[in-house]
C-alpha positions in Angstrom: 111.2 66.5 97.0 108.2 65.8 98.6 106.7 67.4 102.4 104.2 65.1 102.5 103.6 66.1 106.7 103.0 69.8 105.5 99.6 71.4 104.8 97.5 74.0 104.3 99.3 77.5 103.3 102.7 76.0 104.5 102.5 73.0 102.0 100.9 75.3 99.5 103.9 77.7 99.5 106.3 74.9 99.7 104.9 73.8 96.6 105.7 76.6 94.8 109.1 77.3 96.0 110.3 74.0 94.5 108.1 74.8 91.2 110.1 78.2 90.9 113.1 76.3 91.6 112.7 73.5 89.2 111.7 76.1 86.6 115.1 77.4 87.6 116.9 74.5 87.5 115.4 73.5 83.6 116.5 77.2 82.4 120.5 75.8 83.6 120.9 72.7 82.8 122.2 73.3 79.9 124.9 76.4 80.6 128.0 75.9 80.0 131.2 77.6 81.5 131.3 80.2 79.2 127.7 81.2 79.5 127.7 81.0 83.7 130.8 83.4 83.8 130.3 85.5 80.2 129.6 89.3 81.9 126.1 89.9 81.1 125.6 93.2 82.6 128.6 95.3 82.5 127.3 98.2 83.8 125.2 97.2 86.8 126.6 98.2 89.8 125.1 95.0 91.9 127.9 93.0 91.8 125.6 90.0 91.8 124.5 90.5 88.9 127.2 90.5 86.8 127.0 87.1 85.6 124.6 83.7 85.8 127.5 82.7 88.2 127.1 85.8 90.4 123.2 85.7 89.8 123.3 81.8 91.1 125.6 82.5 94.1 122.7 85.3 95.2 120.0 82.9 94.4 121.5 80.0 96.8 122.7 82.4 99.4 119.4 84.0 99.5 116.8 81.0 99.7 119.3 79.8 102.9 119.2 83.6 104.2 115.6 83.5 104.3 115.2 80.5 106.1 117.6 81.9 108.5 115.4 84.9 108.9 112.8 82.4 110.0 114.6 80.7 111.8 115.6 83.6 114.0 112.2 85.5 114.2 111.4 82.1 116.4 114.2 82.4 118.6 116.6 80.1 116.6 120.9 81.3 117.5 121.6 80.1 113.8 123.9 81.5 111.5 123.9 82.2 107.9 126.0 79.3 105.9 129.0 80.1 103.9 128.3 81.6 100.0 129.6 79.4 97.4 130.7 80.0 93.9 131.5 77.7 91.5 132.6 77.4 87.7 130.5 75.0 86.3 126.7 74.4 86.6 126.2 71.4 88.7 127.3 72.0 92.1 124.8 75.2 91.4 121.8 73.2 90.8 122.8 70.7 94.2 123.1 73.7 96.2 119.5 74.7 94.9 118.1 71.6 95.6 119.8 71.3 99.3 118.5 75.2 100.1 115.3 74.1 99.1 115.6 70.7 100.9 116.6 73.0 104.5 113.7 75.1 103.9 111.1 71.9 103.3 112.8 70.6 106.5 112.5 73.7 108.6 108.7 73.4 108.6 108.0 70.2 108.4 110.0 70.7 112.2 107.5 73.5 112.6 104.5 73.1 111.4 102.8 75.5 113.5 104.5 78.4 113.1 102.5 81.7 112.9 102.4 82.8 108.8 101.0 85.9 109.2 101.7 88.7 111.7 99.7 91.3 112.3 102.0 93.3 115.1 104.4 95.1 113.7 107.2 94.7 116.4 106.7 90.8 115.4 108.0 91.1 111.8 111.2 90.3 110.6 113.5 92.9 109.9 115.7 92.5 107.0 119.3 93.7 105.7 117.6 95.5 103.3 115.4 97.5 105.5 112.0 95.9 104.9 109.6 93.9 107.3 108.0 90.8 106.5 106.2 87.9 108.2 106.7 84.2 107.9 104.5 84.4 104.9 105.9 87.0 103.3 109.5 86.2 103.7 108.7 82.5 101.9 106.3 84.7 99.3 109.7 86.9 98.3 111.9 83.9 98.6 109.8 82.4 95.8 109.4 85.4 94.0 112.9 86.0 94.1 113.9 83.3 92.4 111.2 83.8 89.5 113.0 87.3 89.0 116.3 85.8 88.6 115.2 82.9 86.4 113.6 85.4 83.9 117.0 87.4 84.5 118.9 83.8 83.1 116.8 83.4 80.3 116.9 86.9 78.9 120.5 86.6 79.2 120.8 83.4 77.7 118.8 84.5 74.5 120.9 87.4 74.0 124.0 85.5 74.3 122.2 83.1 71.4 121.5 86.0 69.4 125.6 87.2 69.4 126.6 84.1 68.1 
């Protein structure tokens, strides 16, 4: 996916949100059913993380969540989409493509939007009680998907290693 009108920081951060989710997208290609619902932390009381299916639901909600945030820090009405689960791998790797795609497309419709924000009653307040700017939000976006991908592969060794 290219954003060939994007530049400087924007570009540069678009860049490596489709790295991390490419890297993503290598680590499950190859899961099959069994591995994307196995429970692979039983006792973790964040319900998504109980499996890759849960962790992948989170991960595609999330990157569109963010761009919502965005979206609405700039005076946007727009509503967070649906979550999706699904049983096989696929349709998970389509969705992470199309989040990614919305994201791309949101800037290349804004390319002037203020990155960083210096006044505090600018930021973006989140669910979970922290405040980011436009930069930020797309820095823990990409960040967020790094921490689940390690999450996947970790998991996916130690289900090699019980077989």
């Amino acid at each position: 996916m290219e954003a060939p009108n994007l530049t400087g920081a924007i570009a540069a951060l678009m860049d490596e949100y489709k790295k991390a989710v490419d890297e993503l997208i290598t680590v499950i290609i190859p899961v099959g059913q069994r591995q994307l619902t196995k429970t692979i932390e039983p006792k973790s009381s964040d319900p998504d993380c109980i499996s890759i299916q849960t962790i992948l639901t989170h991960v595609v909600a999330s990157m569109f969540s963010y761009a919502v945030y965005i979206e609405n820090s700039i005076g946007l009405k727009t509503v967070r989409p649906e979550r999706f689960q699904f049983d096989h791998i696929s349709p998970y790797i389509l969705k992470l493509r199309e989040a990614l795609k919305y994201n791309v497309d949101f800037f290349t419709r804004n390319p002037d939007i203020t990155l960083e924000e210096f006044d505090q009653s600018k930021k973006i307040n989140t669910m979970w009680g922290q405040q980011y700017d436009v930069e930020q939000m797309l820095e823990h976006a990409i960040v967020h998907i790094l921490r689940h991908r390690r999450q996947i592969e970790n998991a996916l060794i130690k289900m090699e290693a019980e077989e």
